[in-house]
N, C-alpha and C positions, 0 to 999 in steps of 0.2 A: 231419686236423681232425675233432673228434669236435662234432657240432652234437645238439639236441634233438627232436625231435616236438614240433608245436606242437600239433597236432591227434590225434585217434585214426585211424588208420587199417590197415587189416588186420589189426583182430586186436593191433593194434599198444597200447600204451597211452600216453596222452597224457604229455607231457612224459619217455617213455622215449629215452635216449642210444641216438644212432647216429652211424656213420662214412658221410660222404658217397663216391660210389664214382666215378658218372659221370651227367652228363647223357644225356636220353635224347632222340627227336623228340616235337615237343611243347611240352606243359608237365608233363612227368615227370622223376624221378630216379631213378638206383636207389642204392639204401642197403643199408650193410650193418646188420644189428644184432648186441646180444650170442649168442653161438653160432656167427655168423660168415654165417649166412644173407641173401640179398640179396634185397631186393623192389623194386618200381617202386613208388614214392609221388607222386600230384601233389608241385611243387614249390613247392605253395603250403602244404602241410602239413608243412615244415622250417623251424625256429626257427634265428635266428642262432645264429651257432655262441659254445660256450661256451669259455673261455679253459682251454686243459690245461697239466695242470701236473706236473712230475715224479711220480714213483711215492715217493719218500726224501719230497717236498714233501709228498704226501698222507696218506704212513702219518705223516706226524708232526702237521699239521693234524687228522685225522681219528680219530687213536685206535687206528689198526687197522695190525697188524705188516707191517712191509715184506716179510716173505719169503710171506705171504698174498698181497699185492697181487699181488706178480712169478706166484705159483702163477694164481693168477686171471686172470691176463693171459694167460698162456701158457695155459690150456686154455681160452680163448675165453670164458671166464664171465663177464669186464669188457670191456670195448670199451678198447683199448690200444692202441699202436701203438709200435716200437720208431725212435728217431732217432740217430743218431751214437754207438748202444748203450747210449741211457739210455730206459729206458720211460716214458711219458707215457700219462698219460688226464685224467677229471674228478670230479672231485666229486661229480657228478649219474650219472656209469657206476657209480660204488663203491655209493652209494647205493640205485640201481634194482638193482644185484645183492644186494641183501640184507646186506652184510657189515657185522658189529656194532663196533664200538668194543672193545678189552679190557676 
């Protein structure tokens, strides 16, 4: 599940995609974000999670070539995750990585 940052935090920038990892003791999480790195965030500074949608779904909503997205997923530069062998992320991961439309 790829949720957003509600808030800024470490360094983090506001409404940037991350993958939820594990609760922590507290009221912490840790996260991972794009690149693959994990932090603790209060868990009050995680926005519901945003609905993911295939990688074929997004390069064709979004303009930008499927065999990009799958590169960008695979070297950690999107926040993705792979399920029953179809890659998934969102809208808001593609977005916050910079990648432009054709």
């Amino acid at each position: 599940m790829i949720t957003k940052m509600l808030y800024d935090c470490k360094g983090i920038k506001a409404g940037s995609p991350i993958a939820f990892v594990e609760f922590l003791s507290g009221d912490r999480v840790l996260v991972k974000v794009a690149g693959g790195e994990q932090i603790a965030v209060p868990a009050s500074a995680v926005d519901a999670h945003e609905p993911e949608e295939s990688l074929p779904a997004l390069s064709e909503k979004m303009g930008v070539p499927y065999d990009t997205l799958v590169k960008y997923a695979r070297d950690g530069k999107i926040l993705a995750r792979k399920s029953g062998g179809v890659w998934l992320s969102t809208a808001r991961a593609i977005e916050a990585a910079g990648i432009k439309p054709r």
